[in-house]
KOLKE-952928 format. One record per residue (C-alpha): x, y, z; residue in one letter; residue number from 0. Coordinates in nm, 4 decimals. Example, Ala and Ser with C-alpha at 12.3 -4.5 7.8 and 13.67 -1.06 7.14 Angstrom:
% KOLKE-952928
DRENGU / 1.2300 / -0.4500 / 0.7800 / a / 0
DRENGU / 1.3670 / -0.1060 / 0.7140 / s / 1
% end
This chain:
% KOLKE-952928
DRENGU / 10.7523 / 8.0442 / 15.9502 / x / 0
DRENGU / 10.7513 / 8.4096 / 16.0938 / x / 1
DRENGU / 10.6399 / 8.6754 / 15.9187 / x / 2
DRENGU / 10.8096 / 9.0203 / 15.8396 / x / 3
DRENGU / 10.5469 / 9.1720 / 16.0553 / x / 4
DRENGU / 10.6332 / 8.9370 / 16.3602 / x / 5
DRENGU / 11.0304 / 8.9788 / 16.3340 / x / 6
DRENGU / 10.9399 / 9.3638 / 16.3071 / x / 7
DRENGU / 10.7750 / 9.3747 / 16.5949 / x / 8
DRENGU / 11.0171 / 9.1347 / 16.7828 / x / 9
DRENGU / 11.2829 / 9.4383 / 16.7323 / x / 10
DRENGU / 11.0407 / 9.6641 / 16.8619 / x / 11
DRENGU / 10.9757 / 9.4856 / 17.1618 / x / 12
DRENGU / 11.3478 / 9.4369 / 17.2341 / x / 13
DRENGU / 11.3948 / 9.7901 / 17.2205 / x / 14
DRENGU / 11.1054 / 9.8360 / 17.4244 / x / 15
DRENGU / 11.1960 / 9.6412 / 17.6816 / x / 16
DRENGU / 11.5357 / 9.8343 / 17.7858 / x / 17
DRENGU / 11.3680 / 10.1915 / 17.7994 / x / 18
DRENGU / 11.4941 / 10.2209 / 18.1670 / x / 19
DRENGU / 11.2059 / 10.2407 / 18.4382 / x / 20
DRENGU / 11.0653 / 10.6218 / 18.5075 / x / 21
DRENGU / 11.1650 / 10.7185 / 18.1042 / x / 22
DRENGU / 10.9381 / 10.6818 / 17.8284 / x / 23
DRENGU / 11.0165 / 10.7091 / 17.4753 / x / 24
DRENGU / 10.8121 / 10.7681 / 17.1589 / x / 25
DRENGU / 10.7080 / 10.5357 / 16.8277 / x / 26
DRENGU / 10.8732 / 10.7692 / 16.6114 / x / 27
DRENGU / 11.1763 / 10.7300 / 16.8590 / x / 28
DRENGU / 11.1604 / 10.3977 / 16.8260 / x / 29
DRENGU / 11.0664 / 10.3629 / 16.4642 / x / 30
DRENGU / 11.4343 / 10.5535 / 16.3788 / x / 31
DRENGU / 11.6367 / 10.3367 / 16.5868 / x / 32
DRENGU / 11.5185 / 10.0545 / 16.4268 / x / 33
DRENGU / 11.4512 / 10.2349 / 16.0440 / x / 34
DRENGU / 11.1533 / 10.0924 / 15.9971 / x / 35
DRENGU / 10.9954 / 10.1683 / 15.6661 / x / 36
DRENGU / 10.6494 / 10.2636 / 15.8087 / x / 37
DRENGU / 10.7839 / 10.4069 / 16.1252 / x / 38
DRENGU / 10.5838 / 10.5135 / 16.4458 / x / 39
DRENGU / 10.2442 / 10.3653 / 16.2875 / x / 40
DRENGU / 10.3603 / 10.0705 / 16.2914 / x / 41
DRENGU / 10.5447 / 10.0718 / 16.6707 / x / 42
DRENGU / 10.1894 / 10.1467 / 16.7728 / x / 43
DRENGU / 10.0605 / 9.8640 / 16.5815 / x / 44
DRENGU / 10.2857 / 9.6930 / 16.8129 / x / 45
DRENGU / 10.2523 / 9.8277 / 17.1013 / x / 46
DRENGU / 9.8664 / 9.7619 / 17.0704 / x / 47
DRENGU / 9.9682 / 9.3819 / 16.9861 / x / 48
DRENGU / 10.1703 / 9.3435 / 17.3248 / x / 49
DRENGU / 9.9126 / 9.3629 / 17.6282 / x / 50
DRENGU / 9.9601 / 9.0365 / 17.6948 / x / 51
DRENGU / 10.3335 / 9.0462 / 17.7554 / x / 52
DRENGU / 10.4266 / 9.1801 / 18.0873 / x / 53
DRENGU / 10.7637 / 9.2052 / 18.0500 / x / 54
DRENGU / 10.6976 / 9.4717 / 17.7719 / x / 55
DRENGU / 10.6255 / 9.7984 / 17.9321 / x / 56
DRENGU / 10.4664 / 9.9583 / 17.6632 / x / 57
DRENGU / 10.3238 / 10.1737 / 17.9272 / x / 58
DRENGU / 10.6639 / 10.3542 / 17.8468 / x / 59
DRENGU / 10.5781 / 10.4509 / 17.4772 / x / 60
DRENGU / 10.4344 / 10.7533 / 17.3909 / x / 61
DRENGU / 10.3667 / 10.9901 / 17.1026 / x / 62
DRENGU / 10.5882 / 11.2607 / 17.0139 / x / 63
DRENGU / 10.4965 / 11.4949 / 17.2210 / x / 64
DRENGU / 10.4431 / 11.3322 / 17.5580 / x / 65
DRENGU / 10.0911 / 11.2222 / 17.5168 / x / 66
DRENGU / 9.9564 / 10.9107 / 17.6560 / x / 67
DRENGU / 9.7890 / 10.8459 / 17.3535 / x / 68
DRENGU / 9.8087 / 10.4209 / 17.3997 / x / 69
DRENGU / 9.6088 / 10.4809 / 17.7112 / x / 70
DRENGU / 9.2956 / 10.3498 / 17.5597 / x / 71
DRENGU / 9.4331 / 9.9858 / 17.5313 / x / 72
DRENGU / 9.5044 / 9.9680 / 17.8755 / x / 73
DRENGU / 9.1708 / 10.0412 / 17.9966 / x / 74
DRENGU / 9.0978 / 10.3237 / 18.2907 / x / 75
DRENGU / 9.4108 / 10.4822 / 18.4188 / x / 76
DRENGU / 9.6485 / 10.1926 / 18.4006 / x / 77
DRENGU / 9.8977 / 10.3520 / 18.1617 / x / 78
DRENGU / 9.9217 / 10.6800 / 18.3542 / x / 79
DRENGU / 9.9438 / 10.4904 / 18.7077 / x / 80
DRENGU / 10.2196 / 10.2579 / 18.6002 / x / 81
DRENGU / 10.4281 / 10.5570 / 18.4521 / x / 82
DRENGU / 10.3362 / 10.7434 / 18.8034 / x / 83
DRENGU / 10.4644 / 10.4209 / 19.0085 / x / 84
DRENGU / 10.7666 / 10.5072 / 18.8452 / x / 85
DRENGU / 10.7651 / 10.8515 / 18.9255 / x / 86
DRENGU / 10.6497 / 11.0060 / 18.6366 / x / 87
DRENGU / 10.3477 / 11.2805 / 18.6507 / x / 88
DRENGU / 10.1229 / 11.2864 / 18.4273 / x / 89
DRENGU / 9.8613 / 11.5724 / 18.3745 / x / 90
DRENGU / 9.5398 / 11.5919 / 18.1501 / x / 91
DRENGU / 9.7206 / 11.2267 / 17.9883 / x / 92
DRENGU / 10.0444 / 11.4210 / 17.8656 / x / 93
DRENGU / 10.3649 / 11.4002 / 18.0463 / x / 94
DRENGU / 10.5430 / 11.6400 / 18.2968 / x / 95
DRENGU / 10.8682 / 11.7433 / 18.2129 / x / 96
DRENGU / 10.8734 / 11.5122 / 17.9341 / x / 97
DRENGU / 11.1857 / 11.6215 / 17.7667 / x / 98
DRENGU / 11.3563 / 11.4855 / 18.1430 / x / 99
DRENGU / 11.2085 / 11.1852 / 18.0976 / x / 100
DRENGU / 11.2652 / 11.1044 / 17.7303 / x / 101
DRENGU / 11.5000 / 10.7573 / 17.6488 / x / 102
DRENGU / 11.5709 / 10.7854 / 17.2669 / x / 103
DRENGU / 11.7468 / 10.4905 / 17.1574 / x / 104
DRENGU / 11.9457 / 10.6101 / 16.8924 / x / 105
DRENGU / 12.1345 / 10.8159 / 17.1576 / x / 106
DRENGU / 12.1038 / 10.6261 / 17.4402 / x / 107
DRENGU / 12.2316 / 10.2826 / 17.2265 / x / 108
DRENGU / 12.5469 / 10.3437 / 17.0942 / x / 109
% end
């Protein structure tokens, strides 16, 4: 039997997984689309969970304010160069431009 944790984080990866390629969006972004009650802790949580699933770019969530601040789970540079493969720039681990690059699904999923 699944647990509310695992069908939580489930939603979050679905929602992950259509933040087009060269956007990013945030947990908190995230964590309102889906109204979870303990919100963009615990789409970090899940994002942390999900290294082992490539088809969940979790490369593509960051914090609020463009911060790579998931980078450490990736090890080295990995988050920054697969968000620069996509052609987005990254400086001193926060993101260029980021309000051009920001997918928030409660807009973008109507």
């Amino acid at each position: 039997m699944a647990s509310s944790v695992d069908n939580l984080f489930d939603g979050i990866y679905q929602v992950v997984k259509l933040i087009p390629e060269g956007r990013v969006s945030s947990y908190g972004a995230i964590a309102q689309y889906l109204g979870t009650k303990s919100g963009a802790r615990l789409v970090g949580w899940a994002m942390n969970a999900c290294h082992n699933m490539p088809d969940v770019p979790a490369h593509r969530v960051v914090n609020r304010n463009g911060m790579l601040t998931g980078k450490h789970h990736f090890g080295g540079n990995v988050m920054q160069e697969r968000l620069e493969a996509e052609g987005v720039k990254v400086e001193n681990d926060k993101i260029i431009n980021f309000e051009a690059h920001f997918w928030n699904p409660s807009t973008e999923l109507l």
